[in-house]
Every structure is written in structure tokens, then in C-alpha cells.
N, C-alpha and C positions, 0 to 999 in steps of 0.2 A: 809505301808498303803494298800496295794493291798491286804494283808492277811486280817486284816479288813474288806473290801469290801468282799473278798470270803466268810466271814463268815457268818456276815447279809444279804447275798444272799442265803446261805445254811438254815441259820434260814426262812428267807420269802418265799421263795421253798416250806420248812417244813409245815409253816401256809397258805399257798394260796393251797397245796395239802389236807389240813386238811377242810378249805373252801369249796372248790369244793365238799371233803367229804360229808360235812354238806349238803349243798345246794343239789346234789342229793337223799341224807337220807330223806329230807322232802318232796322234786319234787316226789318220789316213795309211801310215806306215805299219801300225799294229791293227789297221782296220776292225776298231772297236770303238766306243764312246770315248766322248773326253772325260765323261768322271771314271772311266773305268780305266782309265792307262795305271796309278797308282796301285790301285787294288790287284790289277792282274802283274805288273812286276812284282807286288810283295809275294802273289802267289808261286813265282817262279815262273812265271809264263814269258816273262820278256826277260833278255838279256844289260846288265849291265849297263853296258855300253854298246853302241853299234854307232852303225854310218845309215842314215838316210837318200843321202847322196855322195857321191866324190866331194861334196865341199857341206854337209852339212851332218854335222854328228849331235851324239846323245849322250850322257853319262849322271844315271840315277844315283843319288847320295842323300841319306839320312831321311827327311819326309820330302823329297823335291827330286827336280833334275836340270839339267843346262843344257839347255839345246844351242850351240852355236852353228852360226852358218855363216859359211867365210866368202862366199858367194855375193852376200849383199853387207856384208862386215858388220853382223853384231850377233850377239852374245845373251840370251837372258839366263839367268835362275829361277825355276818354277819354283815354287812352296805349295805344294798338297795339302789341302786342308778336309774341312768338312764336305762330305759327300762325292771329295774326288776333285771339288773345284781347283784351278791352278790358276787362277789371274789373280789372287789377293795380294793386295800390299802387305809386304813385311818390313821389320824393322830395316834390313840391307839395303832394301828399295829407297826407302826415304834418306839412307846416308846417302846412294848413290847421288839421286838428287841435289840433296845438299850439298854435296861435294861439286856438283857439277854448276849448282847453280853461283857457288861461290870464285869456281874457276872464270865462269862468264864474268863476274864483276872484278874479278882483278886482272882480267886482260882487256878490260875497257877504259 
């Protein structure tokens, strides 16, 4: 069981580093704070969707946003929470996991 736990801890490490990613990519793009990126698209200040780079885009949906970058091949979903913060775990996050941790044991 403990192996288990180390590994969906290694996974969510993986995606909470990839988050923080994100979330500074856009706090430098929209050169404003990180908790202020949600606040200021609800206000209509930031667009949609855009490109950060030729290989890395944005598209804000419901209380979050998905920054992929094709660049170094991954993909998060923010979840905006209290005060603006964007690295919380949500329920999708832990499926991912699971899903992922359960692909590792049946290709083992």
C-alpha cells in the first residue's frame, strides 16, 4: 500500500509543478499577480483564449483555465479558487491520478 501512496504522490508533485508552471506562464503574460489572473478575466480584461507562445496557448472555462504547451508536451487545468489561488487539487486531478496510476500497474 505505501508503494501506492508514493506513487500518486509522485504523480501529483508532477501535476501541482506543472500548475504552478501554468499559473506563472500567464501571471508573466498578463503581467499581473497570480491570484489576480481569474479576477481580472471575469472583469473582461484578458481575453478568452490566446497564444502565449507559437507552442503554448490558454483557454479560460467556467471557474479555471488550461494552459497547454506543446513545446515540452503537457497540458494542465487550473481550478480558481479562494483568493485567486490556482494550484488546488480538484476532484479531475485525483481521477487523473488514478487513472494513471492504475495504467502503470496493468502495464507492469
Amino acid at each position: 500500500m505505501n508503494d501506492i501512496i508514493k506513487k500518486c504522490r509522485a504523480i501529483l508533485s508532477k501535476n501541482i509543478e506543472k500548475r504552478k508552471q501554468a499559473v506563472v506562464l500567464l501571471s508573466e503574460y498578463f503581467q499581473c499577480s497570480t491570484k489576480e489572473i481569474y479576477y481580472k478575466y471575469q472583469k473582461g480584461e484578458f481575453p478568452q483564449k490566446g497564444k502565449i507562445t507559437d507552442k503554448i496557448f490558454f483557454f479560460f472555462h467556467g471557474l479555471g483555465c488550461t494552459v497547454k504547451n506543446e513545446e515540452e508536451g503537457w497540458s494542465v487545468s487550473l481550478e480558481f479558487g479562494a483568493n485567486g489561488h490556482a494550484t488546488a487539487i480538484d476532484a479531475g486531478t485525483i481521477l487523473l491520478v488514478s487513472k494513471l496510476h492504475l495504467e502503470m500497474h496493468t502495464r507492469a
